[in-house]
N, CA, C and O atoms as a CHARMM CRD file, in Angstrom:
* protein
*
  324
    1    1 UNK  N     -8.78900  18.01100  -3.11300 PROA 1      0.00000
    2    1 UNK  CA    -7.76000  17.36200  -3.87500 PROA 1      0.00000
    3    1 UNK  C     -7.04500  16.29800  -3.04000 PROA 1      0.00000
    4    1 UNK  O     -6.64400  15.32700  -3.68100 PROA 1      0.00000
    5    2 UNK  N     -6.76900  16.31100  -1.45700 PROA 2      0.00000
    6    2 UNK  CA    -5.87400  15.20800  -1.06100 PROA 2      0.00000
    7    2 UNK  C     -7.27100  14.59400  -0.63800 PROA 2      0.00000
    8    2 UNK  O     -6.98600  13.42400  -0.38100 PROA 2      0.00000
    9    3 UNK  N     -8.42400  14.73400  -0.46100 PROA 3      0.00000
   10    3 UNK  CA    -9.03800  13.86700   0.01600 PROA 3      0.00000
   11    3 UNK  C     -9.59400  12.90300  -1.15700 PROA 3      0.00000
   12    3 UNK  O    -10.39000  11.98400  -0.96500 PROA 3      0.00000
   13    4 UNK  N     -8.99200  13.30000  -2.51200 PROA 4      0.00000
   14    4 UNK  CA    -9.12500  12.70700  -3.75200 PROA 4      0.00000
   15    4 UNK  C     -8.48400  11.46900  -3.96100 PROA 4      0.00000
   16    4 UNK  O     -8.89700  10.40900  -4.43000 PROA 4      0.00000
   17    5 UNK  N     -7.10300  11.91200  -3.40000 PROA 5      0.00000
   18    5 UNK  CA    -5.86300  11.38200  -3.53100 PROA 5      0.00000
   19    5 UNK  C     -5.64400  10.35600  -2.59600 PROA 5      0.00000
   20    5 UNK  O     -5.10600   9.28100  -2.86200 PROA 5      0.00000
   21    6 UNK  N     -6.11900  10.74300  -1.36600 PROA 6      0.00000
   22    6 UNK  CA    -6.12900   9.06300  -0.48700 PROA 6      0.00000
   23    6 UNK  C     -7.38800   8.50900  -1.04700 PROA 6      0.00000
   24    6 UNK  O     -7.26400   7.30000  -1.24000 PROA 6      0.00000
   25    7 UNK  N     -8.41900   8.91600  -1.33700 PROA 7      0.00000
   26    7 UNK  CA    -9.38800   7.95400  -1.44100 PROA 7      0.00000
   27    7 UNK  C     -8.96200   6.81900  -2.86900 PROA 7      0.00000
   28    7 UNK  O     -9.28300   5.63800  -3.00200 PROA 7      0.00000
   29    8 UNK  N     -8.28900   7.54000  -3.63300 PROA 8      0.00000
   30    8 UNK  CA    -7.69100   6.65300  -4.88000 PROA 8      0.00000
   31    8 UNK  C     -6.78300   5.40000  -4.33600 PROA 8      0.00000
   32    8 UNK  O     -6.81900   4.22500  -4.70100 PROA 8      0.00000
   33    9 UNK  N     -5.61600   6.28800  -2.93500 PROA 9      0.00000
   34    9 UNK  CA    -5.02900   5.53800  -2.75300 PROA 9      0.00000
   35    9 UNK  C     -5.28400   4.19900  -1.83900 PROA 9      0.00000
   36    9 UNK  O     -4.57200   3.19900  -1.91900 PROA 9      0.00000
   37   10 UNK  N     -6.19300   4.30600  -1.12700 PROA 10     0.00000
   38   10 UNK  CA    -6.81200   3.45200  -0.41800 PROA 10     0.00000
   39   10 UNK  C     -7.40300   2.60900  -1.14700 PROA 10     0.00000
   40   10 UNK  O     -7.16700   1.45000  -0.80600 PROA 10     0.00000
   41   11 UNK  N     -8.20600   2.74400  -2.18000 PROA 11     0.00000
   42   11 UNK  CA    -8.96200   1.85800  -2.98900 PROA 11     0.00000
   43   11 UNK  C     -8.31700   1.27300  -3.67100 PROA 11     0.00000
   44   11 UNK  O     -8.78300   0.19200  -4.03200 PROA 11     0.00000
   45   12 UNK  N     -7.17500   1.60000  -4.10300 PROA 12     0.00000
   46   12 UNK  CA    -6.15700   1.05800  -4.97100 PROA 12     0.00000
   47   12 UNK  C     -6.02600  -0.22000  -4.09800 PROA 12     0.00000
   48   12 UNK  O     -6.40800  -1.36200  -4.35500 PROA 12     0.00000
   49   13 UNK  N     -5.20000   0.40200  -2.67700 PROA 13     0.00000
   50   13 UNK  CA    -4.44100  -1.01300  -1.92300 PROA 13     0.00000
   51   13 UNK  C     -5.79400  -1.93400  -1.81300 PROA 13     0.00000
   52   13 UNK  O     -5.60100  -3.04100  -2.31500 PROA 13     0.00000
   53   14 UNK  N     -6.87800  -1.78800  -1.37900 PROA 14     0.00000
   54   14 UNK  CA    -7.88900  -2.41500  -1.29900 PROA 14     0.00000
   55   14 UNK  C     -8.53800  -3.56900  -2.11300 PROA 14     0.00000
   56   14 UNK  O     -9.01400  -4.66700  -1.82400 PROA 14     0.00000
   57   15 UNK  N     -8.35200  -2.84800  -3.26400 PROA 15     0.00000
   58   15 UNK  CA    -8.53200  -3.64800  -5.02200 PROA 15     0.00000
   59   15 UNK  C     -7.49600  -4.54400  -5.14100 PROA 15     0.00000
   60   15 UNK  O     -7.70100  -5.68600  -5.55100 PROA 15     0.00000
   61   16 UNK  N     -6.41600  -4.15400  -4.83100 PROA 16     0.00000
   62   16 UNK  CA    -5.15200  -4.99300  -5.13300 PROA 16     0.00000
   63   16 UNK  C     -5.33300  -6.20200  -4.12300 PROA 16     0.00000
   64   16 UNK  O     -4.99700  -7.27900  -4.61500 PROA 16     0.00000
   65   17 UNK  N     -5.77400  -6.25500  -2.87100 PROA 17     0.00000
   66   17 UNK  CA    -5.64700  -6.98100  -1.53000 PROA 17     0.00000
   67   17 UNK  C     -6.23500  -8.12800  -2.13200 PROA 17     0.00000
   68   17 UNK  O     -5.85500  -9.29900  -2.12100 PROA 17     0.00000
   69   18 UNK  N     -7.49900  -7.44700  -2.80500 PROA 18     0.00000
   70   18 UNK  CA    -8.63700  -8.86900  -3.18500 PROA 18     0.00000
   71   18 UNK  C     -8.09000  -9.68200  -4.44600 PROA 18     0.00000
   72   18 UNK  O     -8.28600 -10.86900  -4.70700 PROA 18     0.00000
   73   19 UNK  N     -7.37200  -8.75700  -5.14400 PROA 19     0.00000
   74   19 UNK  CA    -6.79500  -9.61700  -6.53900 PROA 19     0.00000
   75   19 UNK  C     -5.68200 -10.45000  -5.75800 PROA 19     0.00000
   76   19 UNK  O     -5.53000 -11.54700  -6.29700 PROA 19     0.00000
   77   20 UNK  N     -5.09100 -10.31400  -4.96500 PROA 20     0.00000
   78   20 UNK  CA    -4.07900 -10.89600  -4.56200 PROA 20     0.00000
   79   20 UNK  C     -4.49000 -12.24900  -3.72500 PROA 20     0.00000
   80   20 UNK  O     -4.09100 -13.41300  -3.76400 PROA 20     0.00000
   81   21 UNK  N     -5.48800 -11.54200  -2.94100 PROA 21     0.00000
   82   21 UNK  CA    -6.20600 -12.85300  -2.02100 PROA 21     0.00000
   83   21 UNK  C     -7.11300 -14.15700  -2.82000 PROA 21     0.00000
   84   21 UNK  O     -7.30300 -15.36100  -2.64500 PROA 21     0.00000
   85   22 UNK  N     -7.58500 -12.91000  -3.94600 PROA 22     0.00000
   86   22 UNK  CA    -8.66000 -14.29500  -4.92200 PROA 22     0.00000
   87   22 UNK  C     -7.19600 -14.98300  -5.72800 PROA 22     0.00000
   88   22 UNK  O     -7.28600 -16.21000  -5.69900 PROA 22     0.00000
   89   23 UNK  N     -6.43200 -14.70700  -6.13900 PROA 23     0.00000
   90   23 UNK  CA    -5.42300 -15.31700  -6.94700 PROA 23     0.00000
   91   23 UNK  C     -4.88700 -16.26000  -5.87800 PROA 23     0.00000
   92   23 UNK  O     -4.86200 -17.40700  -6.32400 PROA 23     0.00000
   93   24 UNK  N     -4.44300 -16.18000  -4.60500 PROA 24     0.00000
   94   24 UNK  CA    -3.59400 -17.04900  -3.68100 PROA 24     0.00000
   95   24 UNK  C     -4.87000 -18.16900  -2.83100 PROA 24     0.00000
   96   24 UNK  O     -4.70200 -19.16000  -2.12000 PROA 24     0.00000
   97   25 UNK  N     -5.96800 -17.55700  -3.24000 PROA 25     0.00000
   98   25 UNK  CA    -6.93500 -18.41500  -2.80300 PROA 25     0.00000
   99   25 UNK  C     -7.64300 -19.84300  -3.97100 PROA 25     0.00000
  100   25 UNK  O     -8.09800 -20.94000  -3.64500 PROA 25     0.00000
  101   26 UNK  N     -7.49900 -19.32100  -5.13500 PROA 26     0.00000
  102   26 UNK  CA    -7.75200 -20.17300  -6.15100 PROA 26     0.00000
  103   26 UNK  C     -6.33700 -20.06400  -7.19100 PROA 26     0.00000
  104   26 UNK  O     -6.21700 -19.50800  -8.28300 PROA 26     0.00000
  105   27 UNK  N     -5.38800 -20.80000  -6.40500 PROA 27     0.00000
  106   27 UNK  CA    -4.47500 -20.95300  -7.19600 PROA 27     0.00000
  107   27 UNK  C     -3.99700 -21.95300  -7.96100 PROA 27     0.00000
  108   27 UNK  O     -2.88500 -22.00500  -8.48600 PROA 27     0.00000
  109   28 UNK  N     -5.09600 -22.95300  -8.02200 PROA 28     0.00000
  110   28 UNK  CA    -5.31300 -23.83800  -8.58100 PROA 28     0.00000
  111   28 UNK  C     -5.23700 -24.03100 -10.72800 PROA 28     0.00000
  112   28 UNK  O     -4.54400 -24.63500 -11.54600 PROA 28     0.00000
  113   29 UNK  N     -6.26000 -23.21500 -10.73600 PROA 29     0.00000
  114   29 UNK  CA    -6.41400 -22.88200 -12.49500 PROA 29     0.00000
  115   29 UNK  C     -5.12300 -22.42300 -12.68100 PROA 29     0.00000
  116   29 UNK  O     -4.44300 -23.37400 -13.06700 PROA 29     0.00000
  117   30 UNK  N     -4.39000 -21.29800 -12.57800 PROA 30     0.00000
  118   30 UNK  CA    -3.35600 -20.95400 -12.91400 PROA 30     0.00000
  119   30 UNK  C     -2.29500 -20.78400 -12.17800 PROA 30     0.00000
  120   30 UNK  O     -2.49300 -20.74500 -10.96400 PROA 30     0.00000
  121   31 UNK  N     -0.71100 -20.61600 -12.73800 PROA 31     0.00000
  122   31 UNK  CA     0.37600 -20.92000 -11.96100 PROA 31     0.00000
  123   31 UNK  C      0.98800 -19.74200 -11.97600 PROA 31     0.00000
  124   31 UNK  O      1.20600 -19.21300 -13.06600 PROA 31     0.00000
  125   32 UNK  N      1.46200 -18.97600 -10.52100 PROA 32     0.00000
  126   32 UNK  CA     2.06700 -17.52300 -10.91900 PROA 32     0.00000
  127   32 UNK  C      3.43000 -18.00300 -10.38400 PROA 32     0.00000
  128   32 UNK  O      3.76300 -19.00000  -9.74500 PROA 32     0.00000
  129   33 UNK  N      3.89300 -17.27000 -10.72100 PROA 33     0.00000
  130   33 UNK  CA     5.35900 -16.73400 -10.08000 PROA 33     0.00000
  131   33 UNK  C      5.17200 -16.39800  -8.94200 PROA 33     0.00000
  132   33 UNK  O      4.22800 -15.66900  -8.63900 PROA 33     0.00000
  133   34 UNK  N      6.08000 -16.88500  -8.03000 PROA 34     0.00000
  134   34 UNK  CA     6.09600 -15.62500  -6.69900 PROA 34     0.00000
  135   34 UNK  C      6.72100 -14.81400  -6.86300 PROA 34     0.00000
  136   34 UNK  O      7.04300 -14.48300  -5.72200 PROA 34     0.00000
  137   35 UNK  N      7.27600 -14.04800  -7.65400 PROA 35     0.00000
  138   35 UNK  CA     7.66600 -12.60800  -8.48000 PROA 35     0.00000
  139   35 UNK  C      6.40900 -12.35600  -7.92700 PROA 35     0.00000
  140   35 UNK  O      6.18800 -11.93500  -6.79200 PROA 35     0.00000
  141   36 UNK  N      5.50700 -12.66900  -8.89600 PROA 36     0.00000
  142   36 UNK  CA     4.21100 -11.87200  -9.18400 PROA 36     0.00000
  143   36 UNK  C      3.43800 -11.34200  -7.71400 PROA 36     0.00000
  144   36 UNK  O      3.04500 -10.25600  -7.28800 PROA 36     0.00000
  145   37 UNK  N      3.46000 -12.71900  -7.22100 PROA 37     0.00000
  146   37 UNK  CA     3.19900 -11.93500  -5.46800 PROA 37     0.00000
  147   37 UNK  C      3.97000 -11.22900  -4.83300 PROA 37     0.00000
  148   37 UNK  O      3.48300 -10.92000  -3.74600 PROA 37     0.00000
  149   38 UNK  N      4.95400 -10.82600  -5.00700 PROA 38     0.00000
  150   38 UNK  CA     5.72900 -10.38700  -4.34100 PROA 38     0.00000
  151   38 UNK  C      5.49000  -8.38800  -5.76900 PROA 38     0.00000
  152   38 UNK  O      5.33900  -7.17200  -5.65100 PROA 38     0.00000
  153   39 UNK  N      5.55600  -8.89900  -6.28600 PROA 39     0.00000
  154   39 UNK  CA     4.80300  -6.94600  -7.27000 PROA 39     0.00000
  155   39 UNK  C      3.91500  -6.98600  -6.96700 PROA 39     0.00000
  156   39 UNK  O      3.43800  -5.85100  -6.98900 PROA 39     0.00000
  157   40 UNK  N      2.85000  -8.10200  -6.43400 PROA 40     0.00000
  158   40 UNK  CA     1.31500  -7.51800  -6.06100 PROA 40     0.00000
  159   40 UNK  C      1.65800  -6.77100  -4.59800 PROA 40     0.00000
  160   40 UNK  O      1.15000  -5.66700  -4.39900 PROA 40     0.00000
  161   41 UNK  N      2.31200  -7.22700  -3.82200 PROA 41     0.00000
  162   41 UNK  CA     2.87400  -6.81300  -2.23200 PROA 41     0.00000
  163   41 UNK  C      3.42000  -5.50900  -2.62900 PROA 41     0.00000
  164   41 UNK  O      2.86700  -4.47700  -2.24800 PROA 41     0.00000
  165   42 UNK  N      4.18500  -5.49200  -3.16900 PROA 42     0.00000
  166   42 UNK  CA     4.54600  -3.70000  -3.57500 PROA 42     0.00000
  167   42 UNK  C      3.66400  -2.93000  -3.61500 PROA 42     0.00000
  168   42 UNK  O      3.58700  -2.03600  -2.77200 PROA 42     0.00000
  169   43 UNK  N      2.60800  -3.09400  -4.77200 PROA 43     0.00000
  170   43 UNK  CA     1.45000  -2.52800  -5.28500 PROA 43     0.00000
  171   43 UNK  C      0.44200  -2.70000  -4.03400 PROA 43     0.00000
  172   43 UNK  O     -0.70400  -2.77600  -4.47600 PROA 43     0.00000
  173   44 UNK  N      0.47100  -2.78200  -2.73600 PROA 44     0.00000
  174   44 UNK  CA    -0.13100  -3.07100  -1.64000 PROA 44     0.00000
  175   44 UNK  C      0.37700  -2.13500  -0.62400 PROA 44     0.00000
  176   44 UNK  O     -0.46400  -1.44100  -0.05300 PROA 44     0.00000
  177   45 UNK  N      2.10300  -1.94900  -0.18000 PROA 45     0.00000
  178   45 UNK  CA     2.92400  -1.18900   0.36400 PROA 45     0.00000
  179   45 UNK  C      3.04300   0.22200   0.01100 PROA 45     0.00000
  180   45 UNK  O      3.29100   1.05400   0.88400 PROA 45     0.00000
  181   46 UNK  N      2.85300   0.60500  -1.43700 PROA 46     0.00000
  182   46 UNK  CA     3.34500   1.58000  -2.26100 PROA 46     0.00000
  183   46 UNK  C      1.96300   2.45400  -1.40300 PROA 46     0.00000
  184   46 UNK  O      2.31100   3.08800  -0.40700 PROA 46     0.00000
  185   47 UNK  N      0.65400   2.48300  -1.72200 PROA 47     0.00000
  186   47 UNK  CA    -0.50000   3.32000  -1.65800 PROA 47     0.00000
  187   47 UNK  C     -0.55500   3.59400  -0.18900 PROA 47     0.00000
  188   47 UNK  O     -0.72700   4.71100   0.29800 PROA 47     0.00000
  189   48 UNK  N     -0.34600   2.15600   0.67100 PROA 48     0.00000
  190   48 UNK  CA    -0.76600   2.75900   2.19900 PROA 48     0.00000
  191   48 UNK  C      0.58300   3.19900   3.13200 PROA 48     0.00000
  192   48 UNK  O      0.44300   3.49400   4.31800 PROA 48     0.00000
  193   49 UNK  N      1.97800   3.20900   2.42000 PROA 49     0.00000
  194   49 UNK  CA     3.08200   4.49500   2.36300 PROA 49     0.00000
  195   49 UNK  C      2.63000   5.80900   2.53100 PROA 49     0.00000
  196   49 UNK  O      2.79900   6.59300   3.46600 PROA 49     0.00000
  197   50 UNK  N      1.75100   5.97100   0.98300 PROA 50     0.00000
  198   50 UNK  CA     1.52200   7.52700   1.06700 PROA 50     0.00000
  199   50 UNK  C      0.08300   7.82600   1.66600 PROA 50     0.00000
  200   50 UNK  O     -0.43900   8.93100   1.51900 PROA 50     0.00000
  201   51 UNK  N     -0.71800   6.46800   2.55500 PROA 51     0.00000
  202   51 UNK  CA    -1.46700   7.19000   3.40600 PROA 51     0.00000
  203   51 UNK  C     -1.33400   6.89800   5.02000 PROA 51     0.00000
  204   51 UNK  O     -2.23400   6.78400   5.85200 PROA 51     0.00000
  205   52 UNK  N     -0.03600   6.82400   5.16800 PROA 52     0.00000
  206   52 UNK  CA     0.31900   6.39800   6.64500 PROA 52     0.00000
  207   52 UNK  C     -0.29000   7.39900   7.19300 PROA 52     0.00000
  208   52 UNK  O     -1.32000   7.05000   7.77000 PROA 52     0.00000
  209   53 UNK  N      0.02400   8.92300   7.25900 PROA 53     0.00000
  210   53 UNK  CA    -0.47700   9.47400   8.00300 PROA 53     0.00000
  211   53 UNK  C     -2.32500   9.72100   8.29000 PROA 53     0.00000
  212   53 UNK  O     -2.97900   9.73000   9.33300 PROA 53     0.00000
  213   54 UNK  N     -2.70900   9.89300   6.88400 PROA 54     0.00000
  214   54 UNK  CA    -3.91500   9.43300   7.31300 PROA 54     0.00000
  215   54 UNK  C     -4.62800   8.42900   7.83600 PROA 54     0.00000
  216   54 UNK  O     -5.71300   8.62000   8.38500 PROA 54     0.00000
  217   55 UNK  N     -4.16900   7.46600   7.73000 PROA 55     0.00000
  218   55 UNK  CA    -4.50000   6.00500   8.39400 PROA 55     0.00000
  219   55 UNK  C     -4.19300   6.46300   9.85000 PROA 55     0.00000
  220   55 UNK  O     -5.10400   6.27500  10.65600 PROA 55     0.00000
  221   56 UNK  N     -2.74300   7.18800  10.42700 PROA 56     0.00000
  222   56 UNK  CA    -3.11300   7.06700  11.56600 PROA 56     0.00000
  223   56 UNK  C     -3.46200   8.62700  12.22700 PROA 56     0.00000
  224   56 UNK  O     -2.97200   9.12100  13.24200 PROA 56     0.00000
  225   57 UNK  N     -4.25200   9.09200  11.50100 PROA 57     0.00000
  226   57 UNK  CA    -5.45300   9.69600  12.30900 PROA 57     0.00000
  227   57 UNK  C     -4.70500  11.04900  12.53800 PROA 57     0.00000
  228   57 UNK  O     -5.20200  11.87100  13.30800 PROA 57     0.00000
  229   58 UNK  N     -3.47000  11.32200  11.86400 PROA 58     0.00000
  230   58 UNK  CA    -2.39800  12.64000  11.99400 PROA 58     0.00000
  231   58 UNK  C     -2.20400  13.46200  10.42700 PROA 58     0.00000
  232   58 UNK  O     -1.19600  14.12500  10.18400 PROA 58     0.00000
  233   59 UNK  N     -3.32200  13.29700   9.45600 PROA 59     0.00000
  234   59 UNK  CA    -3.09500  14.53100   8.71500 PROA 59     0.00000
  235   59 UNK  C     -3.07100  15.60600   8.50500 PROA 59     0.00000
  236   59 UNK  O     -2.55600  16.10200   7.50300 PROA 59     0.00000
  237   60 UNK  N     -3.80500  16.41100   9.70000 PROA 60     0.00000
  238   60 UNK  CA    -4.09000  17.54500   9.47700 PROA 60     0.00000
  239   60 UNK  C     -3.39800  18.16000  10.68600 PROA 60     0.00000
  240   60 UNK  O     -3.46100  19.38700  10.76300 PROA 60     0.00000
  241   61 UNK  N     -2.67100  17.42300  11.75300 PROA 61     0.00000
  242   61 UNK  CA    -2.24100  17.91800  12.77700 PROA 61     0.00000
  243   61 UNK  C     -0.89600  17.73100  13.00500 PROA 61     0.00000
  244   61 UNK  O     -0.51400  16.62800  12.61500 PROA 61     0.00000
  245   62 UNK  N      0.05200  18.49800  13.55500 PROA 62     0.00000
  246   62 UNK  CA     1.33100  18.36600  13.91900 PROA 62     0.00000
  247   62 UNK  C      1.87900  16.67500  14.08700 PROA 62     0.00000
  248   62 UNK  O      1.67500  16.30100  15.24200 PROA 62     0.00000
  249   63 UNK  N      2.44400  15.70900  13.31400 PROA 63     0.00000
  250   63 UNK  CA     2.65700  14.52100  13.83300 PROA 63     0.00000
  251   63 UNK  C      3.18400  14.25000  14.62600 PROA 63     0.00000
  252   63 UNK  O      3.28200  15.17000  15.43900 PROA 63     0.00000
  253   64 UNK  N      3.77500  13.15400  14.97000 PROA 64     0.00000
  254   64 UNK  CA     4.85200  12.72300  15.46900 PROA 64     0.00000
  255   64 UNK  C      6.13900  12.59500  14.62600 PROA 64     0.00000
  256   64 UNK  O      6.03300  12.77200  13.41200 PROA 64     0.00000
  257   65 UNK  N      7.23900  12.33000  15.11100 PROA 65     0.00000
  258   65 UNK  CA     8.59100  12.59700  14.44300 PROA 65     0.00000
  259   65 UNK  C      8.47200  10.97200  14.45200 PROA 65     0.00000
  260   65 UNK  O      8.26200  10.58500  13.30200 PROA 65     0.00000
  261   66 UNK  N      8.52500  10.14000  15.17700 PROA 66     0.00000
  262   66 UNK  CA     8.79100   9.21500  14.41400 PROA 66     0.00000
  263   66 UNK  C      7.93300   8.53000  13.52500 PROA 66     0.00000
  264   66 UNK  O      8.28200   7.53000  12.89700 PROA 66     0.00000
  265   67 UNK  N      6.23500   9.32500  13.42800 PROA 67     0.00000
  266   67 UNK  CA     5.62300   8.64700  12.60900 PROA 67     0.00000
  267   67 UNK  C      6.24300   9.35800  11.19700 PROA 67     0.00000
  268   67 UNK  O      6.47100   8.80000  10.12400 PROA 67     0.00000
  269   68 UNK  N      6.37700  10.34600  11.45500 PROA 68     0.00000
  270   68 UNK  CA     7.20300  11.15300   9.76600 PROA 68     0.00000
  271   68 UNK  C      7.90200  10.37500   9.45300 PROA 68     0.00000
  272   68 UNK  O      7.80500   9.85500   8.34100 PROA 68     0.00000
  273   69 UNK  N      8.99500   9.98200  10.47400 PROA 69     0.00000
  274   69 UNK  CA    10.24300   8.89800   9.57200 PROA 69     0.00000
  275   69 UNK  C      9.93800   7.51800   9.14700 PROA 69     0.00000
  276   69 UNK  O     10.56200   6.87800   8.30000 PROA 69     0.00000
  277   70 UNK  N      8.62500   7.01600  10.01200 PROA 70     0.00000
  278   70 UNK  CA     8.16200   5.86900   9.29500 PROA 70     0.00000
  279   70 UNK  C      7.74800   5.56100   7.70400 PROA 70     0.00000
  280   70 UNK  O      7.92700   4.74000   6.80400 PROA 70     0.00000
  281   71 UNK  N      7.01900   6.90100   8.03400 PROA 71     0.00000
  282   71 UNK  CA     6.41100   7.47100   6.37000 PROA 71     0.00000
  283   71 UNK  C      7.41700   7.70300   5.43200 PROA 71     0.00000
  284   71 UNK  O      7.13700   7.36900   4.28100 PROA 71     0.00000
  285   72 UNK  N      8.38600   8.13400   5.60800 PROA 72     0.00000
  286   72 UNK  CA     9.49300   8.77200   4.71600 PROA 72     0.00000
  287   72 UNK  C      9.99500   7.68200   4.59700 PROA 72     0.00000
  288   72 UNK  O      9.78800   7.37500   3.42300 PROA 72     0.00000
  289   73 UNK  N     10.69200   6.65700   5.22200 PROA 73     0.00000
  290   73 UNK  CA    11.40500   5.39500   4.96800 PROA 73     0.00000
  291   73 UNK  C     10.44300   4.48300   4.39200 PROA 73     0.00000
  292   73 UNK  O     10.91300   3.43900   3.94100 PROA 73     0.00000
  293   74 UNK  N      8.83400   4.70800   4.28900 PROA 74     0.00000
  294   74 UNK  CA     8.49600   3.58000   3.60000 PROA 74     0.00000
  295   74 UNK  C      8.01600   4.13700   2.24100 PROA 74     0.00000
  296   74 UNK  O      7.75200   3.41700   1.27900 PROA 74     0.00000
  297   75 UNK  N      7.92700   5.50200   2.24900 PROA 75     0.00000
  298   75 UNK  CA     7.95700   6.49600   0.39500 PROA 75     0.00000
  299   75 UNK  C      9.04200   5.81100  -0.08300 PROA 75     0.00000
  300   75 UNK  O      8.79500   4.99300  -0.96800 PROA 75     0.00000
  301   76 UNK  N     10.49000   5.96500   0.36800 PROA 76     0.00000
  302   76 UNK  CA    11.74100   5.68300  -0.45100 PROA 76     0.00000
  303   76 UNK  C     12.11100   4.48800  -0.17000 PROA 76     0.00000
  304   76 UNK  O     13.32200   4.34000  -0.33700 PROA 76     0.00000
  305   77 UNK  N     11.64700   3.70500   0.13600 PROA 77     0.00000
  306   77 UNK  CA    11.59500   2.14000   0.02500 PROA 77     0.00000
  307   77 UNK  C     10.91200   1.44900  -0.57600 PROA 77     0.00000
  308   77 UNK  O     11.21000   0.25600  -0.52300 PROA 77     0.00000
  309   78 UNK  N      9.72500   1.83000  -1.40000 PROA 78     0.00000
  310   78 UNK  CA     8.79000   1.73200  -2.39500 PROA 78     0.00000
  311   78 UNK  C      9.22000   0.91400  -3.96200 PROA 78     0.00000
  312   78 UNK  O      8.83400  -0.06200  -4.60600 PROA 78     0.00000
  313   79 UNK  N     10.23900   1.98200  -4.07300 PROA 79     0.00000
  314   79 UNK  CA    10.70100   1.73000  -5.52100 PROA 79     0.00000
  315   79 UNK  C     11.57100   0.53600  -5.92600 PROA 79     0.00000
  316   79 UNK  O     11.54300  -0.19000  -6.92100 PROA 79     0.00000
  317   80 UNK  N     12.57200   0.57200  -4.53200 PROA 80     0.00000
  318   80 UNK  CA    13.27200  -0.77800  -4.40000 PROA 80     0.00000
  319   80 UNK  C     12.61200  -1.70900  -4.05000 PROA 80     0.00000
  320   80 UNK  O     13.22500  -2.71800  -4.40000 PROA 80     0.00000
  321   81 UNK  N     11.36600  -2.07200  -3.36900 PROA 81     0.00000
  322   81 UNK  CA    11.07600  -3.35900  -3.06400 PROA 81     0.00000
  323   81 UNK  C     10.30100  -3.98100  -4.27800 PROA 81     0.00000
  324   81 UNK  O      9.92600  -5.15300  -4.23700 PROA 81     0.00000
């Protein structure tokens, strides 16, 4: 089940990276908002939040304290940005 759950979440930020990169790369045809980049950047922040720890190589083992608080300040910073 969590190895479900990062793999969603990873692919998510991943998928999003390229919509974001093909849109800022051919931004020519159409005109966005930088709103819009700036909710694609959320939707980028939000997924690899909840896989900090797996990204750095500490899920299954005792972390570090300040990698916890990294993680925790960037869960509840999510919603506001």
């Amino acid at each position: 089940m969590v190895y479900t759950f990062l793999a969603l979440q990873i692919s998510g930020a991943c998928i999003f990276t390229l919509i974001l990169l093909s849109a800022w790369i051919f931004r020519d045809g159409a005109k966005r908002h930088p709103a819009w980049f700036s909710f694609g950047v959320s939707w980028i922040v939000f997924p690899i939040s909840y896989s900090f720890l797996f990204l750095a190589g500490q899920q299954w083992i005792s972390p570090a304290k300040a990698l916890c608080i990294a993680q925790a300040g960037l869960i509840y910073a999510v919603p506001f940005l």
